[in-house]
TIZATOR-806327 format. One record per residue (C-alpha): residue number from 1; z, x, y; residue in one letter. Coordinates in nm, 4 decimals, padded with zeros to 6 digits. Example, Ala and Ser with C-alpha at 12.3 -4.5 7.8 and 13.67 -1.06 7.14 Angstrom:
<recs>
(rec 1 (00.7800 01.2300 -00.4500) "A") (rec 2 (00.7140 01.3670 -00.1060) "S") 
</recs>
This chain:
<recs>
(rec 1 (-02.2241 02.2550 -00.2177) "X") (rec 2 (-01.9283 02.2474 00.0210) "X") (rec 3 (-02.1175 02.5269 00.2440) "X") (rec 4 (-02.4583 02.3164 00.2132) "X") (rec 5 (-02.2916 02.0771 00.4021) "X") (rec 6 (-02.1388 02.2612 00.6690) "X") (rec 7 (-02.4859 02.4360 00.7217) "X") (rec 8 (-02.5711 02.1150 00.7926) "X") (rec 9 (-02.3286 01.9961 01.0262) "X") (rec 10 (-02.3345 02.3350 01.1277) "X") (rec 11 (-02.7257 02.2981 01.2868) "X") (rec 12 (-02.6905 01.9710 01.4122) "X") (rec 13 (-02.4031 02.0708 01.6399) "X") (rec 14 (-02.6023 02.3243 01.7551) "X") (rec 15 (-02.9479 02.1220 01.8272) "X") (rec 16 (-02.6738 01.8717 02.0397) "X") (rec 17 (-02.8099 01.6118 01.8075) "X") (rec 18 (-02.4632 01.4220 01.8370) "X") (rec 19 (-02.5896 01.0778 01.6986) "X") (rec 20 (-02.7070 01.1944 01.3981) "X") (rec 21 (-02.4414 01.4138 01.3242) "X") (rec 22 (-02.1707 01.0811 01.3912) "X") (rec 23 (-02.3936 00.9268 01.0687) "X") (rec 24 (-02.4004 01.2345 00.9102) "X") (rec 25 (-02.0452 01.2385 00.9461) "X") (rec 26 (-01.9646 00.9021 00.8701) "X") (rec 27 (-02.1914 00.9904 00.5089) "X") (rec 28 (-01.9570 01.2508 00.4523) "X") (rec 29 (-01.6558 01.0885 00.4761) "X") (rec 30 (-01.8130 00.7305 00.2690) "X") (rec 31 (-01.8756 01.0330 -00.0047) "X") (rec 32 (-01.5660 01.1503 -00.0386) "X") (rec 33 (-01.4016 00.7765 00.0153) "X") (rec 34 (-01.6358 00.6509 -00.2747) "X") (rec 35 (-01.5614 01.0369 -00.5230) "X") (rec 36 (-01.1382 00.9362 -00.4596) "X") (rec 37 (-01.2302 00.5726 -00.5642) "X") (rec 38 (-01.3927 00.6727 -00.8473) "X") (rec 39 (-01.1203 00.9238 -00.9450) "X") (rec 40 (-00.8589 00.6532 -00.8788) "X") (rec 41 (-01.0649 00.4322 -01.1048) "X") (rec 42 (-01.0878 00.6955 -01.3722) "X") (rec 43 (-00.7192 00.7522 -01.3160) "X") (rec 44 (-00.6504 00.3788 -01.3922) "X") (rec 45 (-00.8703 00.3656 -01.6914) "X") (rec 46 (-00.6889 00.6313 -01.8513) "X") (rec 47 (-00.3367 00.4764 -01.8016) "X") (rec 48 (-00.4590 00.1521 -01.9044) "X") (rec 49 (-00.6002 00.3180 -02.2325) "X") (rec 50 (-00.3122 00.4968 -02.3099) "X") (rec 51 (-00.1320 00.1446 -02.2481) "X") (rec 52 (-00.3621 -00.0247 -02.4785) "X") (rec 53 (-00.2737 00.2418 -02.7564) "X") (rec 54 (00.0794 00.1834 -02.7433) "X") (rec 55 (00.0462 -00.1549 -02.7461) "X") (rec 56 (-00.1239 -00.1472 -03.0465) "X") (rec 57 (00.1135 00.1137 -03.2055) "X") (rec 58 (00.4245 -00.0866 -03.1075) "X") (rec 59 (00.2520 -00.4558 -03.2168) "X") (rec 60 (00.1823 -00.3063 -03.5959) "X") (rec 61 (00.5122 -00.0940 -03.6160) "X") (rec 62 (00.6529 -00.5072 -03.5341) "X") (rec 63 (00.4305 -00.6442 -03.8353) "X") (rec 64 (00.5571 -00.4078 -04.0893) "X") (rec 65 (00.8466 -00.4911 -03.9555) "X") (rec 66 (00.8467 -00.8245 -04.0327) "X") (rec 67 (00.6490 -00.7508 -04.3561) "X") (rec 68 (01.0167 -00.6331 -04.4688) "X") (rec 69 (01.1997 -00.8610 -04.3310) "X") (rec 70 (01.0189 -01.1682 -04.4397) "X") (rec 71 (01.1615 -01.0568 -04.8105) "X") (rec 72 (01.4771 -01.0350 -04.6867) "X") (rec 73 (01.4952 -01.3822 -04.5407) "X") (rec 74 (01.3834 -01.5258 -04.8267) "X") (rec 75 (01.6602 -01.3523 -05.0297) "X") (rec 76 (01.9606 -01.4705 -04.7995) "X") (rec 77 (01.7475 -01.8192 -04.7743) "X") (rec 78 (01.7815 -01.8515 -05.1328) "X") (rec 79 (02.1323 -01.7487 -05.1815) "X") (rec 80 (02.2771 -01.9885 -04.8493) "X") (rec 81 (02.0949 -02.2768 -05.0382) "X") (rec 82 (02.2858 -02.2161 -05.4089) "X") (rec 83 (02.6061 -02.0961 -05.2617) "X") (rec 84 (02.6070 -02.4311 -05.0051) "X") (rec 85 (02.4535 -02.6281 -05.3351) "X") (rec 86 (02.6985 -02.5528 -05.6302) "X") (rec 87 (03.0308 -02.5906 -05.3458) "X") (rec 88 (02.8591 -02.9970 -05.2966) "X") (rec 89 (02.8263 -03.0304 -05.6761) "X") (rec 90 (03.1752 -02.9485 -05.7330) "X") (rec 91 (03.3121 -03.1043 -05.4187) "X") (rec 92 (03.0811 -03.4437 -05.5220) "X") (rec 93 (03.2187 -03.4233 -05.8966) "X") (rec 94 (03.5945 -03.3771 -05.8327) "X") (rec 95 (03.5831 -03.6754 -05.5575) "X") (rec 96 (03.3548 -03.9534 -05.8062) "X") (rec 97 (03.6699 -03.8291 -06.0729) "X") (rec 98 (03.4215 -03.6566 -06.3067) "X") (rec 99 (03.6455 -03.3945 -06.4229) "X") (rec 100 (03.5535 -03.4139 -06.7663) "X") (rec 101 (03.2076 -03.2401 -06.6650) "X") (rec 102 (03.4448 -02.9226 -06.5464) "X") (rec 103 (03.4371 -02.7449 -06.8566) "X") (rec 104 (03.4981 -02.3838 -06.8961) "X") (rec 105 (03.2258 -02.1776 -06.8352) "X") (rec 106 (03.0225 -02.4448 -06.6004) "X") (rec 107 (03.3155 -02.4868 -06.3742) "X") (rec 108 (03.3260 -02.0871 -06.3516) "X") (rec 109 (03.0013 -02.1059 -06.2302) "X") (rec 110 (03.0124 -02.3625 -05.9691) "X") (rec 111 (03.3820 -02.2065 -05.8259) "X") (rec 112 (03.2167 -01.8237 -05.8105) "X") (rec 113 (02.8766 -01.8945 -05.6890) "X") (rec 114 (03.0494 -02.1025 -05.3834) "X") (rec 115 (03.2684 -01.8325 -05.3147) "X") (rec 116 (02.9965 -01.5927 -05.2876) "X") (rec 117 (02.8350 -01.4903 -04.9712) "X") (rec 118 (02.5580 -01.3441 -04.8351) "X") (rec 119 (02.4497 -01.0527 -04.5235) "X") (rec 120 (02.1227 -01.0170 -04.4170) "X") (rec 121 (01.9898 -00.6900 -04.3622) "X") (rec 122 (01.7204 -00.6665 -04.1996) "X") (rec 123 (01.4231 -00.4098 -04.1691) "X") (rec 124 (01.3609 -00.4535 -03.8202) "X") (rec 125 (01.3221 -00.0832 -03.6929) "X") (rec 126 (00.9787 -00.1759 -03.5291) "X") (rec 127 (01.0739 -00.4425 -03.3438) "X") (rec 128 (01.4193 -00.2513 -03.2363) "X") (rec 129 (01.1954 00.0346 -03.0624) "X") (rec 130 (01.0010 -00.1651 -02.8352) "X") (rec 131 (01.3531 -00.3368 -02.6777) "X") (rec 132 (01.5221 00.0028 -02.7009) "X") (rec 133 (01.2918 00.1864 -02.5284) "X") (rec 134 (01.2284 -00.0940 -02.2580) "X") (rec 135 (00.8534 -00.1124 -02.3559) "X") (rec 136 (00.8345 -00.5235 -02.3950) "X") (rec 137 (00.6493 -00.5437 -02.0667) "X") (rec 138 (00.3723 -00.3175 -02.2551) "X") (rec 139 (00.2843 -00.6772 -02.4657) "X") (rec 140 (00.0158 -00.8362 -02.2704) "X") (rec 141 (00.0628 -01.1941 -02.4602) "X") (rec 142 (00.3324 -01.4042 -02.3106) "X") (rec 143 (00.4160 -01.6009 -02.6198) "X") (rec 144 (00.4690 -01.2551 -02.8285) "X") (rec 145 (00.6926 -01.0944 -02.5767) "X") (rec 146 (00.9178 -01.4317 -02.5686) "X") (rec 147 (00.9713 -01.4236 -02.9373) "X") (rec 148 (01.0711 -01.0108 -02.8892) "X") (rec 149 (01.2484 -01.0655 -02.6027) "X") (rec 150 (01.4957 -01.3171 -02.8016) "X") (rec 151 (01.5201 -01.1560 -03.1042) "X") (rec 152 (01.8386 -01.0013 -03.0582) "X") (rec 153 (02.0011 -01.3167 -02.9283) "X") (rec 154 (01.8775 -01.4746 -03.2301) "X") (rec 155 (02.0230 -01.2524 -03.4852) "X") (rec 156 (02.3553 -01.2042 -03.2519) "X") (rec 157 (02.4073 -01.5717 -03.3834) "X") (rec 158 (02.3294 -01.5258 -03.7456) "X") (rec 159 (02.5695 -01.2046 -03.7581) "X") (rec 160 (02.8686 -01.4478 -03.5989) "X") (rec 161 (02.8059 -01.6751 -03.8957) "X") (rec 162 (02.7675 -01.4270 -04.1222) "X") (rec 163 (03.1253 -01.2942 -03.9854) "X") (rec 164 (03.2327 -01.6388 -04.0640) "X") (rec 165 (03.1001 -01.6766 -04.4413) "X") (rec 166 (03.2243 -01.3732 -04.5101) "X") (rec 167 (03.5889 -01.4288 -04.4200) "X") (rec 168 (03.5370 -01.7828 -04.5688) "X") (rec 169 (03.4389 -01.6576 -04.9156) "X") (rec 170 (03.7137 -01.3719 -04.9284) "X") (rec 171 (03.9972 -01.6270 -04.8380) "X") (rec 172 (03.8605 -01.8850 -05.1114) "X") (rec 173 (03.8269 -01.5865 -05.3871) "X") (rec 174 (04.2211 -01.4749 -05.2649) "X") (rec 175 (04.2955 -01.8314 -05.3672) "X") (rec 176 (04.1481 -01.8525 -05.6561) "X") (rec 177 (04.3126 -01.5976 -05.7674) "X") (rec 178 (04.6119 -01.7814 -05.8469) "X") (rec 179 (04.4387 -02.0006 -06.1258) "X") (rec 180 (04.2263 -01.7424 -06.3054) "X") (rec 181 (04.3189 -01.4881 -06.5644) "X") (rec 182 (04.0738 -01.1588 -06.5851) "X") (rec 183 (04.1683 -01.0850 -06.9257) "X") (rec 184 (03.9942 -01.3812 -07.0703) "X") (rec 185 (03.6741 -01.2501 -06.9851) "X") (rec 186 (03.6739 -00.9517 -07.2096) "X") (rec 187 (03.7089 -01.2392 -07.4883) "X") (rec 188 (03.3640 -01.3302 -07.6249) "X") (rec 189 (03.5260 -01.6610 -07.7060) "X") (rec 190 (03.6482 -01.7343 -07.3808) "X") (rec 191 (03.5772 -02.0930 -07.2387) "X") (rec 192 (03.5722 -01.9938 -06.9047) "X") (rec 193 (03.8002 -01.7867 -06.6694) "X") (rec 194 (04.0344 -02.0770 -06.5345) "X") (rec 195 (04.3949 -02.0911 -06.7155) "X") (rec 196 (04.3969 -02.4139 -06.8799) "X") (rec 197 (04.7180 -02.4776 -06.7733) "X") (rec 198 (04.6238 -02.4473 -06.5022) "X") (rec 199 (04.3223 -02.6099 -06.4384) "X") (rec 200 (04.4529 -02.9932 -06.3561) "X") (rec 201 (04.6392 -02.8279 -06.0777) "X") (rec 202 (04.3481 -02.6385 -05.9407) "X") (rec 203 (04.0732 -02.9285 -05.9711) "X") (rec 204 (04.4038 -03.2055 -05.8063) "X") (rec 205 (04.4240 -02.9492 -05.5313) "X") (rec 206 (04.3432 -03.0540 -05.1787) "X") (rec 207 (04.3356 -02.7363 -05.0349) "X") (rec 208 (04.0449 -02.6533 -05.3049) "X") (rec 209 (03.8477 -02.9608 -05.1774) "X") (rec 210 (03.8581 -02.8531 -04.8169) "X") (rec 211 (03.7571 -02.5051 -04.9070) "X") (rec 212 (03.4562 -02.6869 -05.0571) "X") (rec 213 (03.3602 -02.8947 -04.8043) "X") (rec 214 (03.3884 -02.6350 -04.5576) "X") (rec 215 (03.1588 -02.3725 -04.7729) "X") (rec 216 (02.9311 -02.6333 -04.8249) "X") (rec 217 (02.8513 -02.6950 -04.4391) "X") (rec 218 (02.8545 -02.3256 -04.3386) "X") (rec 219 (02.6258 -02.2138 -04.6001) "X") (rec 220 (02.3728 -02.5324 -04.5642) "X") (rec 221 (02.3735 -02.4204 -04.1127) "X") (rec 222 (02.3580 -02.0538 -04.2787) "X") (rec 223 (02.0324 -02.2296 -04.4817) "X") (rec 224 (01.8723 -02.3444 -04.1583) "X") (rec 225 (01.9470 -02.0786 -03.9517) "X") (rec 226 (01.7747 -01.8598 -04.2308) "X") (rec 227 (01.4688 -02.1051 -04.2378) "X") (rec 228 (01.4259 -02.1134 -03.8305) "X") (rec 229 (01.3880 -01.7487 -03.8183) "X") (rec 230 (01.1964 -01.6901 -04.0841) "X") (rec 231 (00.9465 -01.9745 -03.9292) "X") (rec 232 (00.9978 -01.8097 -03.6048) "X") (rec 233 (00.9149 -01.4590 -03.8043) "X") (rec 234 (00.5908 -01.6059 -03.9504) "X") (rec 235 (00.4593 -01.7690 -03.5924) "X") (rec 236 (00.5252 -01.3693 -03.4443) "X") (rec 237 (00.3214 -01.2549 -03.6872) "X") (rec 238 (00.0342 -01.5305 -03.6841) "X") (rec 239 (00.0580 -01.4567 -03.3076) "X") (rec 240 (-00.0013 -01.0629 -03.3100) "X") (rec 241 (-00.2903 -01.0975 -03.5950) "X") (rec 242 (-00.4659 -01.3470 -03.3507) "X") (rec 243 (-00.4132 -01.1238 -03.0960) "X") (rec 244 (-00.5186 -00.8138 -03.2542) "X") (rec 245 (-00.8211 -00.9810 -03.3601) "X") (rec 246 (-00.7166 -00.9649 -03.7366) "X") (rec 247 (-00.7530 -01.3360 -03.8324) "X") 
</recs>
């Protein structure tokens, strides 16, 4: 081909036919402008596909993702809401001076499910990737890459609570200490795990109160905290269905 061409040039030269070889010319080089255009084009395709697959691969890896995680909020949502729950029932009882409900294995219940705590663990590996690898400017859709983007923000601020609940519960259960006896539990006719002599003392105790009331509050912002990103979880995912077409 490429000497079928020069033949050509080739005999116009040589028949001094100078205006028809300028457009003969100016054919040539429009052919070879429009075959790198086209392999430009081709080019661009290809890296947009391969784009496009990624994309895709990194948007489901993020569902399953949240697929597992969703579970796991729902645990930790669950346990902020009783731990926060049974610390305001006892708080509420011992201030309206309804002590006489606190009996043995009830008020065992209410003092070791508020001292309790919970950590999240998430299975977030999918979602991870894509901000490890600095592939968040792959995601096409502006409202999914926002929710990525602060992820790790978000869940900076649950693991400083979770710091904080965590401490909480291991200082109340070091202070409770002092009013319970172990061995009573092995009894089968125990009435709970508080030493009755002890148990005026622990229920008139300030200190107990403000453990309460400070349990209580963490574990009810834990609660919300838990909710908002599990709402924020379940708008990702609505998002990336819609925009994989799967709704």
């Amino acid at each position: 081909m490429i000497k079928f061409f020069r033949k050509i040039r080739y005999n116009l030269m040589s028949e001094n036919k100078t205006g028809k070889y300028l457009k003969y010319a100016l054919g040539e080089i429009l052919l070879v402008m429009i075959g790198i255009l086209l392999a430009l084009q081709v080019n661009n395709w290809n890296e947009e596909r391969k784009k496009s697959l990624k994309e895709n691969y990194y948007l489901n890896s993020i569902k399953s993702s949240i697929l597992l995680s969703q579970k796991e909020l729902n645990r930790v949502i669950v346990d902020a809401e009783l731990i926060s729950s049974c610390a305001d029932t006892l708080f509420t009882t011992i201030a309206k001076n309804k002590t006489e409900q606190l009996e043995g294995k009830f008020l065992d219940s209410l003092l070791f499910s508020a001292g309790d705590y919970s950590l999240i663990s998430l299975n977030d590996g999918g979602i991870q990737e894509i901000l490890n690898t600095g592939s968040l400017d792959l995601i096409k859709d502006d409202r999914i890459r926002l929710h990525l983007a602060s992820y790790n923000d978000r869940l900076h601020k649950i693991r400083k609570y979770e710091v904080e609940t965590e401490k909480l519960s291991k200082d109340f259960q070091g202070y409770l200490m002092h009013y319970i006896d172990l061995r009573r539990f092995i009894s089968s006719a125990h009435e709970g795990l508080i030493i009755p002599s002890k148990k005026m003392q622990l229920i008139a105790d300030p200190i107990l109160t403000n453990y309460l009331a400070k349990i209580a509050n963490i574990h009810q912002g834990m609660y919300e905290m838990y909710t908002e990103e599990k709402e924020v979880m379940d708008s990702l995912d609505l998002l990336i269905d819609s925009y994989l077409g799967n709704d």
